[in-house]
N, C-alpha and C positions, 0 to 999 in steps of 0.2 A: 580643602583641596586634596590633600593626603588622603581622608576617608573615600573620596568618592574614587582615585587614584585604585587603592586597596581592592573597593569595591569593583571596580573594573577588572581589576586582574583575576578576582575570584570568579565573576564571572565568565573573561575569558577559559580557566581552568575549568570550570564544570563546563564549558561548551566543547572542550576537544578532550575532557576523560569520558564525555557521553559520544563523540563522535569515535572515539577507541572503541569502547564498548558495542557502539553498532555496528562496528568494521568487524568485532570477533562474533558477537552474534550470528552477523550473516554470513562467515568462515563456518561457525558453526553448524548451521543450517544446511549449508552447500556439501558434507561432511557426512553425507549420507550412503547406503550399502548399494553396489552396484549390481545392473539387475542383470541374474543368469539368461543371454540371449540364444546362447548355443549349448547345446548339448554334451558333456564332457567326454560323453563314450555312448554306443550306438544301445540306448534300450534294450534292443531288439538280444543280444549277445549277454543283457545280466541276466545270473539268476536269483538272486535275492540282496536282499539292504538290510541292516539293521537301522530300526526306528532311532528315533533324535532322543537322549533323554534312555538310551534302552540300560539295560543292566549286564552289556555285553562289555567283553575286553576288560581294561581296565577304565579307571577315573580319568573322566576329562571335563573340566569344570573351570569355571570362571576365578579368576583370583580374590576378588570381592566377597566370597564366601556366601555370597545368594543362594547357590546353589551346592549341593553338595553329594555327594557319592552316586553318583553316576556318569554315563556316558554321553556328551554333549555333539559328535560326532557321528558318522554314519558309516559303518563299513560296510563295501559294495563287495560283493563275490559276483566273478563272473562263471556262466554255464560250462559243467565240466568240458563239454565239446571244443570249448576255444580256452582252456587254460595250457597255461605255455605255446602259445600259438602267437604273438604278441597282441594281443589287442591292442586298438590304437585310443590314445588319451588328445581331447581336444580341449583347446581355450576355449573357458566361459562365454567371458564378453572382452572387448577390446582393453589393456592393460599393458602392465610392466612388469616382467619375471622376475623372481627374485628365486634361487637355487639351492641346493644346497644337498649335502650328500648327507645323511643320517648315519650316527657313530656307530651303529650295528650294519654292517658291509649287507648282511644280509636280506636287510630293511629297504635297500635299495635307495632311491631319494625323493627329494618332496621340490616341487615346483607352488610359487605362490603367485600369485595375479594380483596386484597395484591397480589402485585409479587414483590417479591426481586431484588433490582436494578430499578425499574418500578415509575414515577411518578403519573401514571394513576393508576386508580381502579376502579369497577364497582360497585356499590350498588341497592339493592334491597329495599325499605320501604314498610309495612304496611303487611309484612307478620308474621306469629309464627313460630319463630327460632323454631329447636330441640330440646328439655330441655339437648338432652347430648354434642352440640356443645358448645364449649364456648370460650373463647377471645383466639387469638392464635392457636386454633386448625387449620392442616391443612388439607384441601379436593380435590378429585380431581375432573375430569371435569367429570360431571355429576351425584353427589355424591347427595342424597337427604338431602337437607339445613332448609326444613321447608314446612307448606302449607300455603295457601291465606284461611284465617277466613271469607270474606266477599264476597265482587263483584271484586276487581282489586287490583292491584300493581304498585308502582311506580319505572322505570328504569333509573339511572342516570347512565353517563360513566365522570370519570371530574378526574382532578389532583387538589389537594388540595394548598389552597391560604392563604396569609396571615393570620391567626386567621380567623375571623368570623365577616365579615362586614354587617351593615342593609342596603339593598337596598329595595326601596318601601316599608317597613314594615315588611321583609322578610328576615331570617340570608342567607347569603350565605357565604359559605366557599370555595368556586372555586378560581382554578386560572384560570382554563380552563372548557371547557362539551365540550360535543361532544354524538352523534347518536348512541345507543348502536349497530345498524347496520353497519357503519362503519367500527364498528372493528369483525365485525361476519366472520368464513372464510364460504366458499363458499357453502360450506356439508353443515353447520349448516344454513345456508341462506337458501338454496333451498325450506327447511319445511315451507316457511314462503309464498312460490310465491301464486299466486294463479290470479283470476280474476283483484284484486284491487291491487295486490302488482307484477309488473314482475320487476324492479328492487328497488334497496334501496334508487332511491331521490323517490320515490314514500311515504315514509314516511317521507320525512326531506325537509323543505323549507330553500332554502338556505339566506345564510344572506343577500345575495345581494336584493332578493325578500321582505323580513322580514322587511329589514330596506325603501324598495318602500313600504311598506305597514303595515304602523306600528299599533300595537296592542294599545288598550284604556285602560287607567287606571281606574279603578270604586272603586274612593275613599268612605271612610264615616268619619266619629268623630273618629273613631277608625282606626289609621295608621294600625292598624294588620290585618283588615279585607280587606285591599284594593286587589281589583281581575281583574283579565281582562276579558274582553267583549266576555264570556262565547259561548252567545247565537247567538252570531253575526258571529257567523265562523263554521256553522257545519262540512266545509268544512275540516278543520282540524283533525275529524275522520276519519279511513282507516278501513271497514269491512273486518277483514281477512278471517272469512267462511263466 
């Protein structure tokens, strides 16, 4: 009586640690990158992007160490004609901001976009939030979020990683990046084609190439200022007009 007792209970345990198990499964499934529906800033007004993966700025990379010494980011310059002009910065897709002001005043600040269920997000740096958004508010897709104070913007698309590890001199909080084009649909893509751009590896060198052709580190005395070999890769810009 006892044995068969035993045996019941262990069966009831393997039927609710497999029904736990399918309950994070399909959390994790559900947990997927949210797709670019709106256009962040009007095409028409950039003049060029660096590629995904380029050898510009400095290091921006995964914490996992998959990837290493390059730039997983896109930095958007817009046409000299409308710099300091504010250009205006728009929400992706529909989301929750999350704010914050960058410890270089200079730097301006970084607006990030949330989807519920979603381990991805997309963030924007170096532009002027709205003085009336603020932490938590939600927007929808194509909602005006802020304009660009100077020349460009920086687009990251990444899921968040363990705290905040230094690589090269440099905090990274990834667990992953990825191509803010990647996850554009197709509508909001098309505003982007043009001469230099007909499809989206057109902006993004893939890792397989990246890692054939690795980017230089250009250290100094000061781990914070280490950069990569700027000068050496013009090739890494895309004129969109």
């Amino acid at each position: 009586m006892k044995k068969s007792i035993y045996i019941f209970i262990a069966v009831v345990i393997f039927i609710a640690a497999g029904a736990v198990a399918l309950v994070f499964l399909q959390k994790k499934e559900l947990s997927g990158p949210p797709t670019i529906t709106a256009n962040f800033i009007d095409p028409s007004k950039v003049d060029r992007i660096s590629k995904f993966r380029s050898c510009q700025g400095h290091v921006v990379v995964p914490q996992d160490g998959s990837e290493t010494k390059r730039n997983m980011k896109h930095y958007l310059m817009i046409q000299e004609a409308y710099q300091g002009k504010q250009v205006e910065v728009y929400a992706p897709y529909d989301s929750t901001v999350s704010i914050r002001e960058l410890s270089n005043q200079d730097l301006e600040g970084e607006i990030s976009f949330a989807v519920n269920g979603s381990d991805w997000s997309m963030s924007i740096l170096h532009l002027v939030v709205l003085d009336t958004l603020k932490n938590g508010d939600e927007v929808k897709a194509g909602d005006l979020v802020g304009h660009i104070p100077d020349k460009g913007i920086d687009l990251v698309y990444s899921a968040g990683g363990e705290g905040v590890k230094m690589i090269d001199g440099w905090e990274s909080p990834y667990g992953a990046l990825d191509s803010v084009f990647n996850h554009m649909s197709d509508a909001a893509f098309s505003q982007w084609l043009g001469d230099n751009v007909r499809d989206r590896s057109d902006l993004i060198y893939t890792k397989e190439f990246r890692d054939a052709n690795p980017c230089q580190l250009e250290t100094s005395s000061n781990a914070q200022d280490a950069q990569l070999n700027d000068h050496d890769h013009p090739e890494d810009w895309v004129t969109i007009q």
